[in-house]
C-alpha positions in Angstrom: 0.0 0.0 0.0 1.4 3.6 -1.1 1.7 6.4 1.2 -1.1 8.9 0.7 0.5 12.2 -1.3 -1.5 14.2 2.0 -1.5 14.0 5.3 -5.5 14.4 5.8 -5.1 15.8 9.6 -2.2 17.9 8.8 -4.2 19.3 5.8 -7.9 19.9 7.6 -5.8 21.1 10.9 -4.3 24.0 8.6 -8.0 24.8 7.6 -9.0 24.9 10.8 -6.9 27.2 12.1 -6.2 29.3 8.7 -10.0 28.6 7.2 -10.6 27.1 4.3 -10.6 30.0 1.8 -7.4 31.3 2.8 -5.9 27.8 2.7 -7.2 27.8 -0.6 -5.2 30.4 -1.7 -2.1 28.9 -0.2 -2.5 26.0 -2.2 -2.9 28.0 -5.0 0.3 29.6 -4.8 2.0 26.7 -3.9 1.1 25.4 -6.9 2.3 28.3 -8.9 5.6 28.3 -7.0 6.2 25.1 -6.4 7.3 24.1 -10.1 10.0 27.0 -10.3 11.4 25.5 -7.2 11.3 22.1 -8.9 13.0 24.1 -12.0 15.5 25.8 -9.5 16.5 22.3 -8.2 17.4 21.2 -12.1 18.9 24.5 -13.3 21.1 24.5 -9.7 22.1 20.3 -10.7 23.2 21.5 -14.5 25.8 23.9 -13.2 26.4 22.7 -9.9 25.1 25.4 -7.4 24.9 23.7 -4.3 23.7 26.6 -2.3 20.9 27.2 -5.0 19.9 23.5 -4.8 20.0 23.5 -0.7 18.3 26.6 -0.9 15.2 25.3 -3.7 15.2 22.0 -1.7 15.1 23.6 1.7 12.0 26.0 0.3 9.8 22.9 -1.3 10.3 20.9 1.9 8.6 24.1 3.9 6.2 24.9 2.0 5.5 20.8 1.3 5.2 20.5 5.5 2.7 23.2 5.6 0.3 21.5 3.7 0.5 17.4 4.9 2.3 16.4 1.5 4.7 14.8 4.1 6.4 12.3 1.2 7.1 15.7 -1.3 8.6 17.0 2.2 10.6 14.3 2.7 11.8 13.5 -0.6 13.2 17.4 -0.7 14.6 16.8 3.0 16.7 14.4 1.6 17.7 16.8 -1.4 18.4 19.2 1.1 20.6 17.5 3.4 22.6 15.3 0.6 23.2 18.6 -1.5 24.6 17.8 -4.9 25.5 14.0 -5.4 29.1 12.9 -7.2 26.5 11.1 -10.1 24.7 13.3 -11.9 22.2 10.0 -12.9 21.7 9.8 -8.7 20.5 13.3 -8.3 18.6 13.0 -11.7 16.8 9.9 -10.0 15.8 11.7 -7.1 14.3 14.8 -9.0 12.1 12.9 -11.3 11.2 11.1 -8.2 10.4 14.4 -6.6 8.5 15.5 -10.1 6.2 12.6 -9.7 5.4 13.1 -5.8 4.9 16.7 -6.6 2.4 16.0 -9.3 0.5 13.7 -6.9 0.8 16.2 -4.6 -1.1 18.4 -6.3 -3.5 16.9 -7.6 -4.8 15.6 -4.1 -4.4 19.7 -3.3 -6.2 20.8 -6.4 -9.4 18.1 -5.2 -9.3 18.7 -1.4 -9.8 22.9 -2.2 -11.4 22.9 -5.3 -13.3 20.0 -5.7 
């Protein structure tokens, strides 16, 4: 059984607190933002930046917390701490990886605010 791409309690906990419109609007700028991070990430791998890349992965893992997508969070935690690998193919591994939890990510996101 695969992890779910939201933590539910974490998720209806935020709306309780924030309410549900404005957590709606979170989301939606998440959603915006999130993909230039996952850009960043790449564009700091092709010429080597580690600071950029700690920096982009350190920023998706925050903003991934916030909302319950605890495996996104985790995936970029582990970005974040390992910075730039030696193999190029490892860190390309772990970035489609986080493409793919992001996208499920979302899409959860996109259903739980908008329906």
């Amino acid at each position: 059984m695969t992890e779910p791409s939201i933590d539910l309690a974490t998720f209806r906990e935020l709306q309780e607190t924030a309410g549900p419109e404005f957590v709606a609007e979170l989301v939606d700028t998440f959603l915006e933002e999130a993909p230039l991070m996952l850009a960043e990430l790449r564009a700091a791998r092709a010429v080597s930046n580690a600071d950029a890349f700690r920096r982009a992965a350190h920023s998706l893992k925050s903003n991934s917390q916030t909302f319950g997508a605890t495996a996104l969070a985790v995936l970029a935690r582990d970005l974040e701490l390992a910075g730039l690998a030696a193999a190029a193919a490892q860190d390309d591994a772990a970035l489609d990886a986080l493409d793919t939890c992001y996208a499920q990510a979302a899409a959860t996101l996109k259903a739980l605010c908008h329906g």
